[in-house]
Steps between C-alpha positions, in 0.01 A plus 500: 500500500799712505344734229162566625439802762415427800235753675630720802341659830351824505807679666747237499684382214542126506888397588701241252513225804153506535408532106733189433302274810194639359589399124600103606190389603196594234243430755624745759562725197106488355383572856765816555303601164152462574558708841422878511824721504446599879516148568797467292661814691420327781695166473796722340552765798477166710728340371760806456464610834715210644819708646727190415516309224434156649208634601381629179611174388234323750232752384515416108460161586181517713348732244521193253412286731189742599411561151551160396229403794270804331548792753469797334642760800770447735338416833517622824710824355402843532547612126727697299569801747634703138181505351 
């Protein structure tokens, strides 16, 4: 799916590491669709807000993981403090 957009956040634009996990698996990529933009914002400013990169590493793969399991928000995070 390298040609077809894939939907951002509300304030956050969504980063190339996460756009290429997001485009390898179509399920995980359907459900990042079918959630509101918020929620996308959400799982973006999460995962981007990792000071290192192993850690940001980590974070992109529990968001498929997450997603792939149907949650729609990441849990037990306060939100997107930029919104």
């Amino acid at each position: 799916m390298p040609n077809k957009e894939i939907s951002t956040g509300t304030v956050h634009s969504l980063p190339p590491d996460l756009r290429k996990a997001l485009s390898t698996d179509s399920k995980v990529l359907h459900l990042w669709e079918d959630i509101t933009p918020l929620a996308r914002n959400e799982w973006i400013c999460w995962v981007i807000s990792g000071k290192k990169a192993e850690t940001r590493g980590i974070r992109i793969g529990k968001a498929l993981s997450k997603l792939r399991g149907g949650m729609r928000r990441p849990c037990c995070w306060a939100g997107c403090p930029h919104r």
